[in-house]
C-alpha positions as CSV (number, residue, x, y, z in Angstrom):
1,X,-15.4,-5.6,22.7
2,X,-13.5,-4.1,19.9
3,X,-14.8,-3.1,16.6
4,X,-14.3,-6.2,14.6
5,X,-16.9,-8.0,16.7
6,X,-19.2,-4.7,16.7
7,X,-18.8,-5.2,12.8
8,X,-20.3,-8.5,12.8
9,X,-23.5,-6.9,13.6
10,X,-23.7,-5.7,10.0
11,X,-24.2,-7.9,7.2
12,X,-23.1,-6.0,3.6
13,X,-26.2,-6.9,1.5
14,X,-28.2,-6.2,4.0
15,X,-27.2,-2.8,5.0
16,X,-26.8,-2.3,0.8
17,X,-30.5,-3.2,0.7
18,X,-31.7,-1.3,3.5
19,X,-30.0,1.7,2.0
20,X,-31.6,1.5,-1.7
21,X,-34.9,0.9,0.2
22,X,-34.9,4.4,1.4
23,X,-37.8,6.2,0.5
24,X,-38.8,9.9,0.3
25,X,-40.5,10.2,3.6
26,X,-37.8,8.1,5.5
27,X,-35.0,11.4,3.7
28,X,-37.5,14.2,5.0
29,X,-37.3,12.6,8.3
30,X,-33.4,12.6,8.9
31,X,-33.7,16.5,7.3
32,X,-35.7,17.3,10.1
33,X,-33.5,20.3,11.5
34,X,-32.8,19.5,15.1
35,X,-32.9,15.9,14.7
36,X,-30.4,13.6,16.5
37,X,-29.2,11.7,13.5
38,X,-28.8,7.8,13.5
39,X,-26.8,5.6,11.7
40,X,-30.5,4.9,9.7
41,X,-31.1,8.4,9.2
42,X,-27.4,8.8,7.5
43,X,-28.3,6.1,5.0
44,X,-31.3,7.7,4.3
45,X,-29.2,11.1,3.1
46,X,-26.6,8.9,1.4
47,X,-29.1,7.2,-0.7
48,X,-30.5,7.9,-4.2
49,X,-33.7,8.8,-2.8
50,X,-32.4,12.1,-1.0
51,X,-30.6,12.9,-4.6
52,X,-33.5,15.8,-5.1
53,X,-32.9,17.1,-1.6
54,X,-28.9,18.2,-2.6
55,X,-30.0,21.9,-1.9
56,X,-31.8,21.2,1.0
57,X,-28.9,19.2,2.5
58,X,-26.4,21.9,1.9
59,X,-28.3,24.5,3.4
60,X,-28.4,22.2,6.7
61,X,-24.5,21.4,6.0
62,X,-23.6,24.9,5.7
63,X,-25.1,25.8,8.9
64,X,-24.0,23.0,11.2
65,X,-20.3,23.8,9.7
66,X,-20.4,27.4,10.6
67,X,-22.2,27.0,13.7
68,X,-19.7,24.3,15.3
69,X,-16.2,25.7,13.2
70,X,-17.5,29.4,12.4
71,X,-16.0,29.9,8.5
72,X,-12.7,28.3,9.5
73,X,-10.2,26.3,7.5
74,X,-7.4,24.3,8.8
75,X,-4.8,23.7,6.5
76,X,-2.2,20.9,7.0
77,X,0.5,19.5,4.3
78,X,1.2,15.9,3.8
79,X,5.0,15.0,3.7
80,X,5.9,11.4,2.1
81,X,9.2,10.4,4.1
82,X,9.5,6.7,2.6
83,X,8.0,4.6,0.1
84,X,9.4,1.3,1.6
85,X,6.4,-1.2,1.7
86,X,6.1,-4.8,2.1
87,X,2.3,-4.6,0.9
88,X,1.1,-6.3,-1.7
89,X,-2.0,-4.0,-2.8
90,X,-3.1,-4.0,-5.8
91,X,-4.2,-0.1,-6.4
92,X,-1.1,1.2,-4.9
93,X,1.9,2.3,-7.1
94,X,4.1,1.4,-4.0
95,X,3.2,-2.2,-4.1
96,X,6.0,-4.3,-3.2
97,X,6.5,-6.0,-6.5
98,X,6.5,-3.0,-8.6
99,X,10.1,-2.1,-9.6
100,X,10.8,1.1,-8.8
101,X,13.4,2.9,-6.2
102,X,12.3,2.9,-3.2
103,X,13.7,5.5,-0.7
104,X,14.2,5.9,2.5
105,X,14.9,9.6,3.7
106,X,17.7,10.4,5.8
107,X,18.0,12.3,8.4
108,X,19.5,15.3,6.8
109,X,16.6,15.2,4.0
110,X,14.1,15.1,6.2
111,X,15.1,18.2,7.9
112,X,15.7,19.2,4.4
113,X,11.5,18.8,3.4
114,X,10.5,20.5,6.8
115,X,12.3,24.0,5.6
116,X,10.9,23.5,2.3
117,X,7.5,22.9,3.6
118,X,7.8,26.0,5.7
119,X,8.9,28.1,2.9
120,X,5.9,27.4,0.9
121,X,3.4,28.6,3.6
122,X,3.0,29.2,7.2
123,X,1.9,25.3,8.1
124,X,1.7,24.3,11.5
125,X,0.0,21.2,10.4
126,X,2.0,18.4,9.5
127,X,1.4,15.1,8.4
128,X,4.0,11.9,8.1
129,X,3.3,9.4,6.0
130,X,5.1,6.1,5.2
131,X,5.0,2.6,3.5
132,X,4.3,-0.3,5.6
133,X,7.9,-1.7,6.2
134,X,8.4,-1.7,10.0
135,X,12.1,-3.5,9.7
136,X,13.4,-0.7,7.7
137,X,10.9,2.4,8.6
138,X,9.1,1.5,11.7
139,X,8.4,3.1,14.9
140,X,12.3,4.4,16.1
141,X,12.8,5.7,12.6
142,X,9.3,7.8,13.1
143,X,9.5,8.9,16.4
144,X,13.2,9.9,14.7
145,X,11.0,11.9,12.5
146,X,8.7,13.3,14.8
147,X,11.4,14.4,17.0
148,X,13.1,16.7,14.0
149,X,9.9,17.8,13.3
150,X,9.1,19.8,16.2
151,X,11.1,23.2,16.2
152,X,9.1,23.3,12.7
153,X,5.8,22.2,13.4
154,X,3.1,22.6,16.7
155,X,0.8,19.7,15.2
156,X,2.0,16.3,14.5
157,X,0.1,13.8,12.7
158,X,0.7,10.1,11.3
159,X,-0.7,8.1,8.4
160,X,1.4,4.8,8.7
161,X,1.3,1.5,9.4
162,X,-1.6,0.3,12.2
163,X,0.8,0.1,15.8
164,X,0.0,-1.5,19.0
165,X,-1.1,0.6,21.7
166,X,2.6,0.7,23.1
167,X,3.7,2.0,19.9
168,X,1.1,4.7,19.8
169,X,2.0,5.6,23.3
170,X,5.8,5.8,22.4
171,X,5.1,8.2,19.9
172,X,3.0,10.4,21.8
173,X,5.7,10.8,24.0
174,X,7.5,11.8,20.7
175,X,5.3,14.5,20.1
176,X,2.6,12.9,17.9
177,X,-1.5,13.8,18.4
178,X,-3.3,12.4,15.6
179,X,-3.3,9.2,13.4
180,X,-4.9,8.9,9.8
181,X,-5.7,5.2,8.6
182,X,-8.2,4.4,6.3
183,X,-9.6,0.9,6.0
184,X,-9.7,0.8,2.2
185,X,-12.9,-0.8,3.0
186,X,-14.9,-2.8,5.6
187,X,-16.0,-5.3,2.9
188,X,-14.4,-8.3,5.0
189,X,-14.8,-11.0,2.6
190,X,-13.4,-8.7,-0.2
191,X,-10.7,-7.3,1.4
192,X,-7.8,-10.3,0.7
193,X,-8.4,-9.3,-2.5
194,X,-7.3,-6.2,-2.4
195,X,-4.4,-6.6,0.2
196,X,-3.1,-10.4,-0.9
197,X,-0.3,-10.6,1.3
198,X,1.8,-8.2,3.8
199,X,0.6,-7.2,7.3
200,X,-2.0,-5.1,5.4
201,X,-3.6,-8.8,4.8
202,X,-4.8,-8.6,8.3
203,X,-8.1,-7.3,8.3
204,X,-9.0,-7.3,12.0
205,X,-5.5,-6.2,13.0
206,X,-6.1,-3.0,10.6
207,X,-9.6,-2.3,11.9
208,X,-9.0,-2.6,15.4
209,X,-6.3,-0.5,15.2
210,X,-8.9,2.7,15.9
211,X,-9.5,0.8,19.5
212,X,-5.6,0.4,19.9
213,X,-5.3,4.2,19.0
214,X,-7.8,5.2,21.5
215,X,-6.5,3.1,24.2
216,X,-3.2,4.5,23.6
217,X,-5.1,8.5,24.5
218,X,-4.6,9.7,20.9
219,X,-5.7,12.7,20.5
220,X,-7.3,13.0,16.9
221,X,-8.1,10.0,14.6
222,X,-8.9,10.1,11.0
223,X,-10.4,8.0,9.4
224,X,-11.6,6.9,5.4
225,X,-12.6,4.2,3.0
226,X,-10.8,4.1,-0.7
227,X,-14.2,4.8,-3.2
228,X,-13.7,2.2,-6.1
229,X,-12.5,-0.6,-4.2
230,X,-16.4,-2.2,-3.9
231,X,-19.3,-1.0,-5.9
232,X,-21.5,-0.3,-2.9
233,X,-19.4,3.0,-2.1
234,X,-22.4,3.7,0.1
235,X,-22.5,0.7,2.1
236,X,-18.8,0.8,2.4
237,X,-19.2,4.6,3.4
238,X,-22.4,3.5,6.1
239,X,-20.0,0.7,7.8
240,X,-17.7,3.8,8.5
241,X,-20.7,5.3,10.1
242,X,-20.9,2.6,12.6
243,X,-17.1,2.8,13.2
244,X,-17.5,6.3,14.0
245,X,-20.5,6.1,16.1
246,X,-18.6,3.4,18.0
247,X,-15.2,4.7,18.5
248,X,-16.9,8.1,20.0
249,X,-18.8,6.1,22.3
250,X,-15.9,4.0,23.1
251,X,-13.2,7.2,23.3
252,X,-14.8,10.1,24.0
253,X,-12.2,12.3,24.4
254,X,-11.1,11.7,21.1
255,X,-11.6,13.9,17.9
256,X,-12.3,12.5,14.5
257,X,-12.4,13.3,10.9
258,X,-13.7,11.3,7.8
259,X,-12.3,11.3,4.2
260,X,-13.5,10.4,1.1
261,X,-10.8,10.0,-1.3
262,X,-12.0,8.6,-5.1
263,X,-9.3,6.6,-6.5
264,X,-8.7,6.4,-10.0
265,X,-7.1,3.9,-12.5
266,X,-4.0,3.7,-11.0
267,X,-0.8,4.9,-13.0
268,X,1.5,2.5,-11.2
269,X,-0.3,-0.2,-10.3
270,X,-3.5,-0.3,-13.4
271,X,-5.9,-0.7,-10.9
272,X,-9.7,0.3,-12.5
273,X,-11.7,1.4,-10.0
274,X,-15.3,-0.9,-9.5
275,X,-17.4,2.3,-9.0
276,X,-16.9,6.1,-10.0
277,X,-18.5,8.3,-7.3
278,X,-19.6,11.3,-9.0
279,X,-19.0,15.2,-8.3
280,X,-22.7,15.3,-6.9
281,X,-22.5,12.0,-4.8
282,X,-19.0,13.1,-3.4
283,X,-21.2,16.6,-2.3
284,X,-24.6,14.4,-1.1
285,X,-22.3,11.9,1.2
286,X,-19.8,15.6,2.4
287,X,-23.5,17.3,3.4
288,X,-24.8,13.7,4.6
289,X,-21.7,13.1,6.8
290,X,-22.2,16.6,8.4
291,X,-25.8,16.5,8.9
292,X,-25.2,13.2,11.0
293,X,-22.4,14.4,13.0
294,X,-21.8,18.3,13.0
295,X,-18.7,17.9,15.3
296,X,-16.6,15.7,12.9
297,X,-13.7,17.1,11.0
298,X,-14.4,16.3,7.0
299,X,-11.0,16.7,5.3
300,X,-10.6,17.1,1.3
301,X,-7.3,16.2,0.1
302,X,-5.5,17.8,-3.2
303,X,-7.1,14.4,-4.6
304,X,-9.7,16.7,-5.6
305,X,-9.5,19.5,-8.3
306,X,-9.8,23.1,-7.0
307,X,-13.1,24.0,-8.5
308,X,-14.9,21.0,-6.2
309,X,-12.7,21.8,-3.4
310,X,-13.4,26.1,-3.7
311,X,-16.8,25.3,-3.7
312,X,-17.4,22.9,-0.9
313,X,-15.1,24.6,1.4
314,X,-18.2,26.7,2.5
315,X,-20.6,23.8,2.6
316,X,-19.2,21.5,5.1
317,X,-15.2,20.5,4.6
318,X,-12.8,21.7,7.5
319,X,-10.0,20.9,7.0
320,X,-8.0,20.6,3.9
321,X,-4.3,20.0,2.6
322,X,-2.7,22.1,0.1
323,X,0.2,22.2,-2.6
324,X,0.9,18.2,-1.6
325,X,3.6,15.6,-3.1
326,X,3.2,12.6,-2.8
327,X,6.1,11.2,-3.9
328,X,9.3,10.8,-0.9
329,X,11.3,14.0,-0.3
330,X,9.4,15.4,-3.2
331,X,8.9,19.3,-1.5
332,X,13.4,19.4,-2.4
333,X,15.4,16.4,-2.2
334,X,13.8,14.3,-4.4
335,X,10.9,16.4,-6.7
336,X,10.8,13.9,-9.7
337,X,10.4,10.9,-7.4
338,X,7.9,8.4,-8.2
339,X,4.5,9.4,-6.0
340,X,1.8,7.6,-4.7
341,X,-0.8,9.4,-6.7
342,X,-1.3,12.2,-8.9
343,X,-3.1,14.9,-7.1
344,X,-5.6,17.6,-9.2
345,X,-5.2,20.7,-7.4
346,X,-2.1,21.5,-7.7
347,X,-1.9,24.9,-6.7
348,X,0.6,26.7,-4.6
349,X,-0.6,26.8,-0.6
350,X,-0.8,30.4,-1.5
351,X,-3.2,30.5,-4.1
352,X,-5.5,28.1,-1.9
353,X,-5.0,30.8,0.8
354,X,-6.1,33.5,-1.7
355,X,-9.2,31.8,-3.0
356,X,-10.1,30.3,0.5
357,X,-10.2,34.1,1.7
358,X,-12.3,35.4,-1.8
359,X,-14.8,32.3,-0.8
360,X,-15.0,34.4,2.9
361,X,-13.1,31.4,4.7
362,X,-10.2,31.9,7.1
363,X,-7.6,29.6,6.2
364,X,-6.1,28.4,9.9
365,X,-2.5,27.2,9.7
366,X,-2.5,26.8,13.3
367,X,-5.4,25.2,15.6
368,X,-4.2,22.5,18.0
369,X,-1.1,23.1,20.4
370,X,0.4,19.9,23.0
371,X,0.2,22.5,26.0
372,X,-4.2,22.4,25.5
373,X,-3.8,18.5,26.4
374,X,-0.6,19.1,29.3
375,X,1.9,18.1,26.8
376,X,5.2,20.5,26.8
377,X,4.2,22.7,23.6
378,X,5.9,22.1,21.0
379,X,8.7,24.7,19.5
380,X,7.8,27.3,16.9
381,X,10.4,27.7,14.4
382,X,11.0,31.3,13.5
């Protein structure tokens, strides 16, 4: 079975009503320290009746986090090496029909972004990202990527275009242990109308790609829903649940992290968003999400300003990204390029480092090697 069919289990407006149906007593039962959280229990905590039990929860939140990651942060930097995309949707300021330059990044200037990367902080933690355009930027041209990457970085992650399991086996051999994908949301009969036409139209080929990802042995999977596309954020946010619950069942072996990125009226593309999570919700589901699973990495992104992200980094976020572009080559060769989307902290790694440190968090730059899973360990640049 893959996840597609699990997901048929789960009809939306059911699961939406179940979830507003939560009542006091059902909250004070999945707050029961100790408890084995269910996928029940986690839409009791995301749901308005657990709103007066924000303290509570990040009490719980803060202890799970410290006792499974001690007062850790890992730190990892995205780097944008194409905006290339044959997608058509309609949020995203790299939509194919938006005229604009779209760049590819050379050889040269990728090598180019890894020393510039490493000059703004110690990161061991890197992250690829790409458009969805396979003929001009697909799997040679990343495992290309990957393979200049590694006398500069130990940990190699993805966030591209969902592969086959060949594919994600090639580019293990390449040096890569972790894939991000979000699903933008698990609202199937919605989702064409967010993602019209491309390969990105394919819902089940996108949300079975977490099966093809395990299959293929890797390492870390990340995973996220856009909040805005539907106006049930917490339905949208309990169908991940499921996913999660299944894939860890499915792929043991496997770590995960969740996301919850809040999109907002796109510059690019004039996308309004159908539902603003607020800074309370954003901490309910962060506290929620921990309670239910204390082993799963919950990564904030420079999406979110520095005062949220100070403050929640000792509640329950672990990982976290910092002085970001999001724009191609945008770290040297090309810093006025057109990004993906604005980011709100935009403070130097450094500064993050120093106010991580003042929150009594130890930023981590480096907390996975290839040699812990047999791999030949990747190079250290010095």
């Amino acid at each position: 079975m893959l996840f597609s069919e699990e997901l048929e289990k789960y009809d939306w407006d059911e699961t939406t009503a179940r979830i507003y149906a939560k009542t006091d007593a059902d909250v004070r039962r999945a707050l029961t320290p100790g408890r084995r959280c269910y996928v029940d229990d986690f839409m009791a905590m995301i749901s308005p009746a657990a709103q007066p039990y924000l303290e509570t929860m990040a009490r719980l939140s803060r202890r799970y986090t410290e006792e499974r990651f001690g007062r850790t942060m890992s730190m990892f930097v995205p780097l944008y090496i194409t905006n290339s995309c044959t997608n058509s949707c309609i949020y995203c300021g790299f939509h194919v029909a938006n005229k604009m330059k779209r760049t590819i990044l050379m050889e040269d200037e990728i090598v180019d972004e890894y020393k510039a990367i490493k000059r703004l902080a110690p990161f061991e933690n890197l992250l690829l990202v790409t458009g969805e355009n396979p003929a001009k930027a697909g799997v040679p041209y990343i495992a290309r990527a990957l393979d200049l990457a590694k006398p500069y970085f130990s940990n190699l992650k993805i966030e591209v275009m969902p592969l086959d399991v060949d594919e994600y086996a090639e580019l293990r051999r390449h040096g890569m242990n972790g894939v991000i994908c979000f699903q933008e949301t698990y609202h199937k009969a919605n989702y064409n109308i967010y993602h019209p036409r491309g390969m990105k139209s394919k819902f089940d080929w996108r949300v079975n790609g977490f099966d093809r990802m395990g299959q293929a042995g890797v390492h870390s999977i990340g995973m996220g829903v856009l909040i805005g596309l539907e106006k049930e954020w917490r339905t949208d946010i309990t169908m991940m649940a499921y996913h999660l619950r299944y894939l860890q069942r499915q792929y043991w072996r496997t770590k995960y992290s969740v996301n919850f990125p809040r999109m907002r009226p796109s510059e690019n593309g004039g996308f309004t968003p159908n539902c603003v999570m607020t800074d309370r919700e954003l901490a309910q589901v962060t506290f929620a999400m921990r309670i239910f699973d204390h082993d799963v990495d919950i990564s904030y992104s420079t999406r979110e300003p520095a005062f949220i992200r100070d403050h929640m980094a000792t509640l329950g976020v672990t990982t976290m990204s910092a002085e970001s572009k999001t724009e191609p080559g945008g770290y040297y060769t090309y810093p006025q390029a057109l990004e993906q989307f604005h980011v709100s902290d935009d403070r130097t790694a450094v500064e993050v480092e120093a106010a991580l440190r003042a929150a009594g968090r130890e930023p981590v730059w480096k907390d996975w090697d290839a040699s812990f899973d047999g791999y030949p360990a990747a190079r250290t640049a010095h």
